[in-house]
TORKOL-4160 file (C-alpha; in steps of 0.2 Angstrom, whole numbers, padded with zeros to 4 digits, m for minus):
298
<pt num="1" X="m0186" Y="m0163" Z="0031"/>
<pt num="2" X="m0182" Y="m0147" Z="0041"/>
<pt num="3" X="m0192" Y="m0132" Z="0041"/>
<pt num="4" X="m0179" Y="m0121" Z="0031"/>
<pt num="5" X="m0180" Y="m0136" Z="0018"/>
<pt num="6" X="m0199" Y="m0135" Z="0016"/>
<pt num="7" X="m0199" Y="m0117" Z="0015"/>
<pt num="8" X="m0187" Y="m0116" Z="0000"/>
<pt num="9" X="m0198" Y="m0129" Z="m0008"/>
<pt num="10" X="m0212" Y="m0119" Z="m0009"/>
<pt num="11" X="m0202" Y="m0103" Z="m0018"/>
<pt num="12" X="m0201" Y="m0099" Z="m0036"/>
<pt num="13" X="m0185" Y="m0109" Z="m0043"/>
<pt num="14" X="m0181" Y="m0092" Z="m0050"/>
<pt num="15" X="m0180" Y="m0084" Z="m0033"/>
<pt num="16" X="m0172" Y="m0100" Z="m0024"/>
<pt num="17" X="m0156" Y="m0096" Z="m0038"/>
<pt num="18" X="m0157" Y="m0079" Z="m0034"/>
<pt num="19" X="m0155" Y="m0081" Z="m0017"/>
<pt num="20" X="m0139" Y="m0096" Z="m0019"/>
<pt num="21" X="m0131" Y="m0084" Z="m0031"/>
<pt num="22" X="m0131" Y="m0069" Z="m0018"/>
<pt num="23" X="m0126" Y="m0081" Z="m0003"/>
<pt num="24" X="m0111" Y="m0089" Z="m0015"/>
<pt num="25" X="m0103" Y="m0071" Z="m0017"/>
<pt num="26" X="m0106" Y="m0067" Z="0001"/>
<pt num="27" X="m0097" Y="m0084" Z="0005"/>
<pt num="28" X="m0082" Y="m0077" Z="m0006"/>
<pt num="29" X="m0083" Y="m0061" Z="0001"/>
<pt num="30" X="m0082" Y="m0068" Z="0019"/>
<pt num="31" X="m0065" Y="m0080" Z="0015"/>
<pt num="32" X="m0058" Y="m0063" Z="0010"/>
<pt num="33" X="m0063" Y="m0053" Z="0025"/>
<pt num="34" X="m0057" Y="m0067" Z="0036"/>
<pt num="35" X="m0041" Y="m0066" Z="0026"/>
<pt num="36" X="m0037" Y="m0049" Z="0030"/>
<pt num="37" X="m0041" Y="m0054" Z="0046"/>
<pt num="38" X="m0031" Y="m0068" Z="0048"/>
<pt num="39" X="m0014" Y="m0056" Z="0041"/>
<pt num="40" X="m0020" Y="m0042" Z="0054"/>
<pt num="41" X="m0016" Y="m0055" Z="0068"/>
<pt num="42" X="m0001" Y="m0060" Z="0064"/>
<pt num="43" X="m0002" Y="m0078" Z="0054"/>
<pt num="44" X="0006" Y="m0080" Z="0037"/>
<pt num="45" X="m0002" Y="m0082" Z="0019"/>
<pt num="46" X="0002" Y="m0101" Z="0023"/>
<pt num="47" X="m0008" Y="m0102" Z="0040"/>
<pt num="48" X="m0021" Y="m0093" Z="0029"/>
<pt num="49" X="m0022" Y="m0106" Z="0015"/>
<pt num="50" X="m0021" Y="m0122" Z="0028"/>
<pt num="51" X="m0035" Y="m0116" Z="0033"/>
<pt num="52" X="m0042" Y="m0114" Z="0016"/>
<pt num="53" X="m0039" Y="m0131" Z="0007"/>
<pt num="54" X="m0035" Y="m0144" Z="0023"/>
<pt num="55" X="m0050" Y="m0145" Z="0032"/>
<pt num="56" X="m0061" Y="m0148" Z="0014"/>
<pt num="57" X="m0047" Y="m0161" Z="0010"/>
<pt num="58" X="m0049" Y="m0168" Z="0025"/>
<pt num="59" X="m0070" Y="m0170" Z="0021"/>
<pt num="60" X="m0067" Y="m0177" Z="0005"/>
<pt num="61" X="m0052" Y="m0188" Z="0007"/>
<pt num="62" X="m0064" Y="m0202" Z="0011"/>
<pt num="63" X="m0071" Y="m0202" Z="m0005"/>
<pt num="64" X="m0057" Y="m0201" Z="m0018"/>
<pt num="65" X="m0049" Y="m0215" Z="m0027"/>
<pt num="66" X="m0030" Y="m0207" Z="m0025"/>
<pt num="67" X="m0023" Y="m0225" Z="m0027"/>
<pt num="68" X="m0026" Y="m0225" Z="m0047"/>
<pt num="69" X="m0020" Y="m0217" Z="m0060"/>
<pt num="70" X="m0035" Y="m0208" Z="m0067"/>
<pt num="71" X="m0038" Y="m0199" Z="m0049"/>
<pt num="72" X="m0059" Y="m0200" Z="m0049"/>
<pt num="73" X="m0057" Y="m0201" Z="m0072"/>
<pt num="74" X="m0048" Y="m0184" Z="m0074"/>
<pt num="75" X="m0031" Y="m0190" Z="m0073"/>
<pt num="76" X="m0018" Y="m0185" Z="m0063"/>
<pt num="77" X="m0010" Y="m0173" Z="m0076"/>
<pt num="78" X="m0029" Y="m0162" Z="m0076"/>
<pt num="79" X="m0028" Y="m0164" Z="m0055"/>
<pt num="80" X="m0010" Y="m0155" Z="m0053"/>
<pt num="81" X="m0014" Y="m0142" Z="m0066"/>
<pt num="82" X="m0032" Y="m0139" Z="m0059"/>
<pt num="83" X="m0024" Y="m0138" Z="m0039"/>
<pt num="84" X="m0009" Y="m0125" Z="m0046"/>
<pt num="85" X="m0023" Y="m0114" Z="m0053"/>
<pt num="86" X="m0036" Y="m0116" Z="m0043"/>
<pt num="87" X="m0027" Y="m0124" Z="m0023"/>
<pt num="88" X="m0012" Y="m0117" Z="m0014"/>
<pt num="89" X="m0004" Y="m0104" Z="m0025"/>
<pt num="90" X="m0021" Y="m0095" Z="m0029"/>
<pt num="91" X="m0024" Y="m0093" Z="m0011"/>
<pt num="92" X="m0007" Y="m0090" Z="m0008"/>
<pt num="93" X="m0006" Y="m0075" Z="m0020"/>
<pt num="94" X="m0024" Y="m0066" Z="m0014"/>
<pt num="95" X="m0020" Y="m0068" Z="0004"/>
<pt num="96" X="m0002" Y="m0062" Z="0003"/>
<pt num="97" X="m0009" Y="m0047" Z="m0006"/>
<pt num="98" X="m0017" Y="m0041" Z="0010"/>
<pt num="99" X="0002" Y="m0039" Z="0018"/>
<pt num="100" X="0002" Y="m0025" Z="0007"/>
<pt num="101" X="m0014" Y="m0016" Z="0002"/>
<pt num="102" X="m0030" Y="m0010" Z="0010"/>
<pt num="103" X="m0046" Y="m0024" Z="0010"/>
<pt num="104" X="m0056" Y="m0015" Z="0000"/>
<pt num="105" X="m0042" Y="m0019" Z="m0016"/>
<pt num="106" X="m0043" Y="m0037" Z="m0015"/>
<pt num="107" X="m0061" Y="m0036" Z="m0013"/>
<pt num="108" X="m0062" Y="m0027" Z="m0030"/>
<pt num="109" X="m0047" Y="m0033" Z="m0039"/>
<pt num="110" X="m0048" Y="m0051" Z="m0040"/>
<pt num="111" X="m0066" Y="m0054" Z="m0044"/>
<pt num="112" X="m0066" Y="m0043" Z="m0059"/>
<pt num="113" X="m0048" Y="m0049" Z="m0063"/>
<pt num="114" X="m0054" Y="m0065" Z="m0064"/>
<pt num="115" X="m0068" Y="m0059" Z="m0075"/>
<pt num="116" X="m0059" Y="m0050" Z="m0087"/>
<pt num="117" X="m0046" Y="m0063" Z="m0089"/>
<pt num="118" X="m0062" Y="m0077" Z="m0090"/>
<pt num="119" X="m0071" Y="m0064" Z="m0105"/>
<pt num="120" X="m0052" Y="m0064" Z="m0115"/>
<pt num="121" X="m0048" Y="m0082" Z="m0110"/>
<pt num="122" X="m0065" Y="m0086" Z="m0118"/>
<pt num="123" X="m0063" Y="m0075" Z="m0134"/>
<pt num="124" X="m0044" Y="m0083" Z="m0136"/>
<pt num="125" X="m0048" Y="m0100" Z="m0133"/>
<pt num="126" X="m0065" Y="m0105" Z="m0134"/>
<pt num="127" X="m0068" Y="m0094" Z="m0148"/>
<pt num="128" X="m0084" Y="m0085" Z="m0141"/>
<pt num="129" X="m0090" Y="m0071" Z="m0150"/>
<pt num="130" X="m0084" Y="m0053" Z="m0142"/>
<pt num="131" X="m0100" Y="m0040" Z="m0143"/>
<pt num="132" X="m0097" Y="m0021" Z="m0140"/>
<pt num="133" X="m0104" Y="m0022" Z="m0124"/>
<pt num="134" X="m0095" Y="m0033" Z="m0119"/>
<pt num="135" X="m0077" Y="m0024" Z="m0124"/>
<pt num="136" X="m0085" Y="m0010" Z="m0117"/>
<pt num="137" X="m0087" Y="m0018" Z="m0100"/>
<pt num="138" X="m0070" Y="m0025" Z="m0101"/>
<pt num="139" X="m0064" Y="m0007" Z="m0105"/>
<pt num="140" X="m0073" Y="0001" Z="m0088"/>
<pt num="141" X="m0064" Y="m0014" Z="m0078"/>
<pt num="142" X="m0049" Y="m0010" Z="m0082"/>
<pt num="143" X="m0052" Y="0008" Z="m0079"/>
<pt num="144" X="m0057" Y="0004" Z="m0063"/>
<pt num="145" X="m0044" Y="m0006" Z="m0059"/>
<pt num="146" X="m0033" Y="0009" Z="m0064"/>
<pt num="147" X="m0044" Y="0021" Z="m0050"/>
<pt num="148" X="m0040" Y="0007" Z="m0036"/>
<pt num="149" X="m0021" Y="0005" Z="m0043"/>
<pt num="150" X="m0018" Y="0025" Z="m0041"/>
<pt num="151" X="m0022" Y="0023" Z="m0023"/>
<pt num="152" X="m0012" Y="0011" Z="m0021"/>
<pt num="153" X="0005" Y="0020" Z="m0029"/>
<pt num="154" X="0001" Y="0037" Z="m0021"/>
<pt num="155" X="m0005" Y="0032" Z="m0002"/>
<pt num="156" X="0006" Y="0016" Z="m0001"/>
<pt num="157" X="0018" Y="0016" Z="m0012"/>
<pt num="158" X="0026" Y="0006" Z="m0026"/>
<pt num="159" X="0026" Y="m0009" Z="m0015"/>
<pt num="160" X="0006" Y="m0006" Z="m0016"/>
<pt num="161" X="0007" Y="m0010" Z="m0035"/>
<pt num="162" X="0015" Y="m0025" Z="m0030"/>
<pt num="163" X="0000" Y="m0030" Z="m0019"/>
<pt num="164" X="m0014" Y="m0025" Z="m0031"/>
<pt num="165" X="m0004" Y="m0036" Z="m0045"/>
<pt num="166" X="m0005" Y="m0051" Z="m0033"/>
<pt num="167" X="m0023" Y="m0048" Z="m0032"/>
<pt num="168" X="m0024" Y="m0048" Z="m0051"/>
<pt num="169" X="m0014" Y="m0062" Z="m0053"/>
<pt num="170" X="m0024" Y="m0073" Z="m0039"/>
<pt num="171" X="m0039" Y="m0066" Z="m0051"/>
<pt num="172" X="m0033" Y="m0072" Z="m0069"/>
<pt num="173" X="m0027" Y="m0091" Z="m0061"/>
<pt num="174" X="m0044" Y="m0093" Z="m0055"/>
<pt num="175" X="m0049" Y="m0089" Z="m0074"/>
<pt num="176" X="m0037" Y="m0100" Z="m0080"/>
<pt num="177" X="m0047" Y="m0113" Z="m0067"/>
<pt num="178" X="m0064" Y="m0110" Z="m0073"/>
<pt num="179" X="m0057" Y="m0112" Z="m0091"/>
<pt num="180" X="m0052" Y="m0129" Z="m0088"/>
<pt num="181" X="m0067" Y="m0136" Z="m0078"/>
<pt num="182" X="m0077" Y="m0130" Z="m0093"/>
<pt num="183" X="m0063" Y="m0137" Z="m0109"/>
<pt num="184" X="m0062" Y="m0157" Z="m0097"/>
<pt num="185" X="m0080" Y="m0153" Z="m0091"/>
<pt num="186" X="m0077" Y="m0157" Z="m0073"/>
<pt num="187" X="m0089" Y="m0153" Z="m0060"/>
<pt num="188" X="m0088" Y="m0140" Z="m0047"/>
<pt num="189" X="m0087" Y="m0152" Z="m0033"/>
<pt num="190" X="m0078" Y="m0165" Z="m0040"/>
<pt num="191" X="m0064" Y="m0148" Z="m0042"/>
<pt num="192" X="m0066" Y="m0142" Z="m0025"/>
<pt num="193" X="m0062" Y="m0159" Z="m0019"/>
<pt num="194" X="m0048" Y="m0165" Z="m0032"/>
<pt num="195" X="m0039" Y="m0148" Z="m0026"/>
<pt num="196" X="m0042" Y="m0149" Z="m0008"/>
<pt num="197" X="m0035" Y="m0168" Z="m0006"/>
<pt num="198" X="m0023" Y="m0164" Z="m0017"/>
<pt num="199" X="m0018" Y="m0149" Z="m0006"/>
<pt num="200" X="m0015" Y="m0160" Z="0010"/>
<pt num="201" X="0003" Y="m0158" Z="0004"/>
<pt num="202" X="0005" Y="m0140" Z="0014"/>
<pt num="203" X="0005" Y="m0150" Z="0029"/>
<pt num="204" X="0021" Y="m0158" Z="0031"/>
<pt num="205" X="0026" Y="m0141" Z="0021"/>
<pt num="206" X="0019" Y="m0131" Z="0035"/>
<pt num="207" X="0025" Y="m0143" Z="0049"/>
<pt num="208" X="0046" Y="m0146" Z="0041"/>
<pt num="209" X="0045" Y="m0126" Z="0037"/>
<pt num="210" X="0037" Y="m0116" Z="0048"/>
<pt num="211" X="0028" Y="m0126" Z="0059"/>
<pt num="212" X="0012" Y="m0124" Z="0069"/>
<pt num="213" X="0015" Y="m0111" Z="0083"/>
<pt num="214" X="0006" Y="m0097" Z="0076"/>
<pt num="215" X="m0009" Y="m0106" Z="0072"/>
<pt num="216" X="m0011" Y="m0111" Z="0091"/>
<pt num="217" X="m0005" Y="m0094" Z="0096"/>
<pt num="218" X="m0020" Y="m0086" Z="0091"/>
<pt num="219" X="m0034" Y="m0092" Z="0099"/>
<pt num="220" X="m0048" Y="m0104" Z="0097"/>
<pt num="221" X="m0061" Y="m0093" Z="0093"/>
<pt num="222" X="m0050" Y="m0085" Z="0079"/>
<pt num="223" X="m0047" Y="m0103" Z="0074"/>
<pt num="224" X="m0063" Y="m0109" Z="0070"/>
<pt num="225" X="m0069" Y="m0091" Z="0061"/>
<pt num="226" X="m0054" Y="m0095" Z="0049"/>
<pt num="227" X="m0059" Y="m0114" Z="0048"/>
<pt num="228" X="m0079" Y="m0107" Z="0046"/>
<pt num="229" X="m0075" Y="m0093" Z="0034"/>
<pt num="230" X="m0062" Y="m0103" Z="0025"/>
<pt num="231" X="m0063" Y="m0119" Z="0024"/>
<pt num="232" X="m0084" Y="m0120" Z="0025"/>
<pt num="233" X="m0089" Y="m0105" Z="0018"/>
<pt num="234" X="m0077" Y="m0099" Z="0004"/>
<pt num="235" X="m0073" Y="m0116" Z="m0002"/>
<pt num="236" X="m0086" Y="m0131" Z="0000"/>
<pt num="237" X="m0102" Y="m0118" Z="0000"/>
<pt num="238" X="m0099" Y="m0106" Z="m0010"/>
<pt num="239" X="m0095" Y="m0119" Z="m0024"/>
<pt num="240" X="m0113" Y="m0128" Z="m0018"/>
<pt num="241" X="m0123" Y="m0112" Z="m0020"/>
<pt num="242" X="m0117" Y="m0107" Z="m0034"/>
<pt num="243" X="m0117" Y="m0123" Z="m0045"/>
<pt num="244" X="m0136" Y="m0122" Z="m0039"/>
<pt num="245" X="m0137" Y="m0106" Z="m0045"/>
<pt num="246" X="m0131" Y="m0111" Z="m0062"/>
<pt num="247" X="m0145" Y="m0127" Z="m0063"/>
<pt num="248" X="m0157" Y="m0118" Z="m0056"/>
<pt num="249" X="m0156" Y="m0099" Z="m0068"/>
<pt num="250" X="m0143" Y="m0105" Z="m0083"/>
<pt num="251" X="m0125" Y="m0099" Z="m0086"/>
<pt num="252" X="m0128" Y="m0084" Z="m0091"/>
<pt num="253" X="m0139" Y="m0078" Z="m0078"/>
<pt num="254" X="m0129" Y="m0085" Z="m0064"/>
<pt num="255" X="m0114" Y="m0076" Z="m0073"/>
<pt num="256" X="m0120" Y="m0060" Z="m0063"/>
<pt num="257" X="m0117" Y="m0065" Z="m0046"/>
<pt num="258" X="m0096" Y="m0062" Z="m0044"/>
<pt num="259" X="m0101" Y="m0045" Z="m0047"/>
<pt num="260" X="m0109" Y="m0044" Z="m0029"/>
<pt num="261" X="m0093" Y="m0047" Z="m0021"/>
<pt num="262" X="m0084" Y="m0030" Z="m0022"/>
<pt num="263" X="m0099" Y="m0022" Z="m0012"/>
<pt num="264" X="m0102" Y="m0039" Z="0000"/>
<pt num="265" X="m0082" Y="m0037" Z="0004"/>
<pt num="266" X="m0082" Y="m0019" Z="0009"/>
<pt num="267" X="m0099" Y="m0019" Z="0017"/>
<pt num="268" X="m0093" Y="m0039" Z="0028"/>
<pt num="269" X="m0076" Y="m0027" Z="0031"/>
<pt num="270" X="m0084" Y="m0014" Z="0037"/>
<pt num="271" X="m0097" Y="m0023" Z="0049"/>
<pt num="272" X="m0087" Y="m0037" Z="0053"/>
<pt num="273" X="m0069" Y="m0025" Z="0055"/>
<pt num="274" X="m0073" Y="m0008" Z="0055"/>
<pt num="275" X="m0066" Y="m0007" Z="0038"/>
<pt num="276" X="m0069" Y="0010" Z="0031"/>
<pt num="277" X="m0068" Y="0008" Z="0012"/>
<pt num="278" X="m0059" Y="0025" Z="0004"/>
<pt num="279" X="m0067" Y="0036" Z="m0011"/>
<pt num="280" X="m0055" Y="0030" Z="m0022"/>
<pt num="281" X="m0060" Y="0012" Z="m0018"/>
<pt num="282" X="m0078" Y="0014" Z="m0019"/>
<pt num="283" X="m0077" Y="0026" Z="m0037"/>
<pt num="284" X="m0065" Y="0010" Z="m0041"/>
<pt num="285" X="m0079" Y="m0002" Z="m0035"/>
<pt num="286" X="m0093" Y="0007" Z="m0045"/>
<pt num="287" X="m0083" Y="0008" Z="m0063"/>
<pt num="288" X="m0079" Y="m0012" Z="m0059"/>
<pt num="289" X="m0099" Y="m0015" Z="m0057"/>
<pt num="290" X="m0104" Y="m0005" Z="m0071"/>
<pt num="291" X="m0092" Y="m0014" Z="m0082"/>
<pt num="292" X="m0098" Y="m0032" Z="m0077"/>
<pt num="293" X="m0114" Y="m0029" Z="m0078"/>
<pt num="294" X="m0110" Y="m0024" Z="m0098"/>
<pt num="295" X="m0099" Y="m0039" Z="m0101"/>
<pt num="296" X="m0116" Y="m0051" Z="m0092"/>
<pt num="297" X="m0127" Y="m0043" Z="m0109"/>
<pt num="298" X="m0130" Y="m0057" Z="m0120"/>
């Protein structure tokens, strides 16, 4: 057992949680910075996503039964639905986004997209009860939103909207995602790795369509940042830490944690790129925190 394992054995369970839920959203805050990156030197939404899905499909190809019919006892039906909402064209969507709009949107809109759509998704479908905290945080999201979608029409432009509405829409099909691992009660894990060898698909796309220049133009240490940030830490780990996170504190508790990716995004921008976030992004970022933190009241 390594040092680093001992250690974490001798902490509360409470804090070991704490601290998986906190590296889970810096994980997701890190794809996105790397994203923005990766559009800042020149590769594609799809070089972007390869890097995302393939390397984790690659990991777990081994272990999947893809020569029956029941693909691991989901069925192959749950599989494509679960990789349209959750693989290629979620990534797609948030990484084309950054083609048109600032870091500091993405990093705000799609997390709290994804939990508004999750809170309605869950009221509509699930039939879980809707307290008035709960609609009031829904309420501030949206006016948050609102604040980080002015920006976007008055400094950028309409074509700004249309970026932010990516974002948004990235946000609600990870909803979607979450809804059906909850309704077929599939794993974490078993998801990331139905979607990912699922996803190996993009790369005869990316070879017959676009092929493979860009991704060898850009360097090998640009390389391996996306593969580490993507296809490590924004996929594989930060579904690890955050399952743990779940076992170890409840649902409910763990429910808190996307909401520490809006300031992880702009704070990882800002060290890792020099992002400075604007004061219409922040205000945006605060309402958006204050609302999740209402709708994670019991």
């Amino acid at each position: 057992m390594s040092r680093l394992a001992v250690w974490a054995s001798r902490l509360p369970p409470g804090v070991v949680g704490v601290l998986c839920g906190a590296g889970a959203a810096l994980c997701w805050a890190a794809g996105l910075v790397s994203a923005r990156h990766g559009i800042a030197i020149g590769l594609s939404p799809l070089d972007i996503t390869m890097h995302r899905l393939v390397w984790v499909g690659f990991a777990f190809l081994p272990f999947m039964q893809t020569g029956t019919v029941n693909f691991k006892g989901v069925g192959w039906g749950r599989a494509i639905l679960l990789t349209l909402c959750g693989g290629p064209p979620l990534a797609l969507l948030s990484y084309a986004g950054f083609m048109l709009v600032p870091l500091g949107h993405g990093g705000v809109i799609q997390p709290s997209s994804a939990a508004l759509a999750g809170l309605l998704l869950s009221t509509l479908v699930v039939k879980e009860k809707l307290p008035g905290t709960r609609l009031a945080g829904a309420i501030a999201i949206v006016c948050g939103l609102c604040v980080i979608g002015y920006e976007a029409f008055a400094t950028i432009g309409v074509h700004g909207i249309l970026g932010d509405v990516m974002f948004m829409s990235a946000g609600f099909s990870f909803a979607a995602y979450g809804l059906m691992l909850k309704l077929w009660r599939i794993t974490p894990i078993q998801s990331v790795a139905i979607t990912s060898v699922l996803s190996l698909v993009l790369i005869p796309v990316q070879y017959f369509l676009f092929g493979f220049d860009k991704q060898l133009e850009i360097g090998w240490y640009d390389f391996a940042i996306l593969m580490l940030a993507q296809g490590v830490m924004s996929g594989a780990a930060a579904t690890f830490l955050f399952t743990r996170a779940v076992v170890l504190l409840g649902a409910a508790r763990s429910a808190v944690f996307p909401a520490l990716v809006p300031p992880f995004t702009l704070l990882t921008g800002f060290l890792a790129l020099g992002i400075v976030p604007t004061t219409f992004q922040l205000a945006g970022m605060v309402i958006v925190l204050f609302g999740f933190r209402l709708t994670q009241k019991a």
